[in-house]
C-alpha positions in Angstrom: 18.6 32.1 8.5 21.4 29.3 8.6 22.3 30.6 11.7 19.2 30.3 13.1 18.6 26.6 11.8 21.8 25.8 13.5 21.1 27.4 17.0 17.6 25.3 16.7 19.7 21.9 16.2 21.5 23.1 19.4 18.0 23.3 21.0 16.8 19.6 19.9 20.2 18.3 20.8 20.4 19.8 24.6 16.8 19.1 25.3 17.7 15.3 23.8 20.8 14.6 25.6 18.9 16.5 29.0 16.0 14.4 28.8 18.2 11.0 27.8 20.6 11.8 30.8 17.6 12.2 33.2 15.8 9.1 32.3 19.0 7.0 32.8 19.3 8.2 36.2 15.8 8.0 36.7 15.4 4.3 35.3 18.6 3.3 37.4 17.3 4.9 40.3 21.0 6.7 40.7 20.8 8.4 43.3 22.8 11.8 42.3 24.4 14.4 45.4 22.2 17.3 45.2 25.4 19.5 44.2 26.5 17.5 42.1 22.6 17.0 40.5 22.8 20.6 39.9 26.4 20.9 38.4 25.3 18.6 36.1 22.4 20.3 35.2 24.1 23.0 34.2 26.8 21.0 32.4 24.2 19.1 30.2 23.5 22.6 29.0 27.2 24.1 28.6 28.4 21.0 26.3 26.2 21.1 23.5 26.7 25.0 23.2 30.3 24.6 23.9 30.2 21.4 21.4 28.4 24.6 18.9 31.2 27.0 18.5 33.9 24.0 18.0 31.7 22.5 15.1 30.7 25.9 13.9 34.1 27.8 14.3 32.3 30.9 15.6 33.8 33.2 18.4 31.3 34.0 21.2 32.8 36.8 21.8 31.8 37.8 18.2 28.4 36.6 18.4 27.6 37.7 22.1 27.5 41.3 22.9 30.1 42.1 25.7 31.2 45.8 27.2 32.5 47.2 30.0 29.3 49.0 32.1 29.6 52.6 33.6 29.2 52.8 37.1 25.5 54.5 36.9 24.6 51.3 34.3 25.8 48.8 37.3 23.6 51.2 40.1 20.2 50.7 37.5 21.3 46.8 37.0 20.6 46.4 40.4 17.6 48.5 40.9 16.1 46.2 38.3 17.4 43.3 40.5 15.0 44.2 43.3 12.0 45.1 41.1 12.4 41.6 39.4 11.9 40.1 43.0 8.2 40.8 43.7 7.7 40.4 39.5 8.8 36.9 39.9 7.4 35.9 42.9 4.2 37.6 41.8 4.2 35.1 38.6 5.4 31.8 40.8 2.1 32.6 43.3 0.4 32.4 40.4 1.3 28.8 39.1 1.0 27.4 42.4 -2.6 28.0 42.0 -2.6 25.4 39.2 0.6 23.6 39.7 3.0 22.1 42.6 6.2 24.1 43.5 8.6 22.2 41.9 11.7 23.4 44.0 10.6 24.0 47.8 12.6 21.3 48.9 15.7 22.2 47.1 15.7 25.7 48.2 15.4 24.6 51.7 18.2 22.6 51.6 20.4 25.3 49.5 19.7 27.7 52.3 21.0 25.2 54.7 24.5 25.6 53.6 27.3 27.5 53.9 26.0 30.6 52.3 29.4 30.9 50.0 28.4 27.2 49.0 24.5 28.1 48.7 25.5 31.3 47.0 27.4 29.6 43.8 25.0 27.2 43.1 22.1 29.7 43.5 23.5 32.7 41.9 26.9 32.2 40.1 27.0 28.9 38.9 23.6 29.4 37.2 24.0 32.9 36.0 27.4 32.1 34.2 25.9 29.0 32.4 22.6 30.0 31.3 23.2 33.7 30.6 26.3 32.8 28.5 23.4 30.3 26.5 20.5 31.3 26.6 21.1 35.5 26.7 24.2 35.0 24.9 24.0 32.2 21.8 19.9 31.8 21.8 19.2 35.7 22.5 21.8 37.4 20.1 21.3 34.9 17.3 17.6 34.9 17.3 18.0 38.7 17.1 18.3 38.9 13.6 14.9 38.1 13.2 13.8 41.0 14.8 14.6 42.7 18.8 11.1 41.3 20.5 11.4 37.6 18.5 14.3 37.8 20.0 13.5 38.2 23.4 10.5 36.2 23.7 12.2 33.2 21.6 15.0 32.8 24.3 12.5 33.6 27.3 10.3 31.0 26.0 13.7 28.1 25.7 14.9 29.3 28.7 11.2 28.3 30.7 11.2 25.3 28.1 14.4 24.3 29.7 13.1 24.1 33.2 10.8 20.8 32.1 8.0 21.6 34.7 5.5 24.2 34.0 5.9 26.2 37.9 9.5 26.5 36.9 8.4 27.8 33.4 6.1 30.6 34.5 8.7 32.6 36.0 11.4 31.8 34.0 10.5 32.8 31.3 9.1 36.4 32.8 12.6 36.2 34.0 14.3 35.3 30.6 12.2 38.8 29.3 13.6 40.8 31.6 16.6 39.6 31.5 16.8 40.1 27.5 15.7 43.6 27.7 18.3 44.6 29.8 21.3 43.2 27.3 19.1 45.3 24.3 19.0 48.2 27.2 22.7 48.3 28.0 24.6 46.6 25.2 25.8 44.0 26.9 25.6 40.8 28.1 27.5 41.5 31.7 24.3 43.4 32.9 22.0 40.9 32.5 24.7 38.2 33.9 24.8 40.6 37.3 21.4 41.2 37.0 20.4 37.8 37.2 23.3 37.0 40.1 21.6 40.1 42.3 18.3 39.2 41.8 19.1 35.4 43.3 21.1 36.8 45.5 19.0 39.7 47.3 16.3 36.5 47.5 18.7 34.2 49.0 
């Protein structure tokens, strides 16, 4: 249970330091790159889990389950990849019934680039970052309280995390997924491909 009161401080203190970060820019009216707008999205997540371990002493790699996958585990990794496609898009048509699409624009532009460029910031960049906290820290210590708290609790911070509710909807049916796969295989790398091949085969 302490560990669990401790991951939720990491929770309040993200979500703070997110939303104080984006109201300075948005009171300023900075007017952020978009790469650099999404590098620091990411990095306003990283910190405070990074700030964690060094306050806490833990070793991710103690905490996070991490194994090398067999060849036939990588092949159903990305099967589930291309099933999660239509899932997800399913669940975004959805919320655009009720809500605005919250990240047309953005995807236009990502698919302007230079696909290596669009490619890291669409699929590597993000996978690294959020699987390593919210698959890795939020998943495998919320665990303890049971497999499906577990995988609903870190589904459900992982939409939270989005701040918009189009963004939630199929994050979080994403953040399921993704969760059953580490409880599936053992491991944290499947869901971290998973995730990467599911962006990418979209992109």
């Amino acid at each position: 249970m302490e560990r669990t009161r401790k991951v939720n401080l990491l929770l309040y203190v993200t979500v703070a330091i997110y939303i104080m970060v984006m109201l300075f820019i948005k009171v300023f009216q900075i007017q952020l790159p978009m790469l650099l707008g999404l590098s620091l999205s990411q990095i306003l997540i990283i910190l405070p889990t990074i700030g964690y371990f060094i306050i806490t002493k833990k070793s991710p790699l103690k905490l996070i389950r991490h194994q090398k996958m067999k060849l036939s585990v990588l092949f159903l990794v990305v099967v589930m990849a291309f099933l999660l496609i239509p899932i997800v898009t399913f669940v975004n048509s959805i919320s655009l019934l009720f809500v605005e699409n919250e990240v047309t624009e953005l995807m236009t532009t990502l698919t302007s680039l230079p696909f290596v460029t669009g490619l890291f910031f669409i699929a590597i960049l993000p996978a690294f970052v959020e699987e390593f906290v919210f698959r890795g820290v939020y998943y495998h210590t919320y665990l303890q309280n049971g497999v499906w708290k577990g995988i609903f609790l870190s589904a459900f911070i992982f939409g939270l995390m989005h701040l918009n509710i189009n963004q939630f909807s199929y994050a979080f049916i994403l953040g399921v997924f993704l969760a059953i796969t580490i409880e599936a295989t053992g491991s944290i790398v499947s869901s971290l491909l998973e995730y990467s091949f599911s962006f990418l085969l979209s992109f």
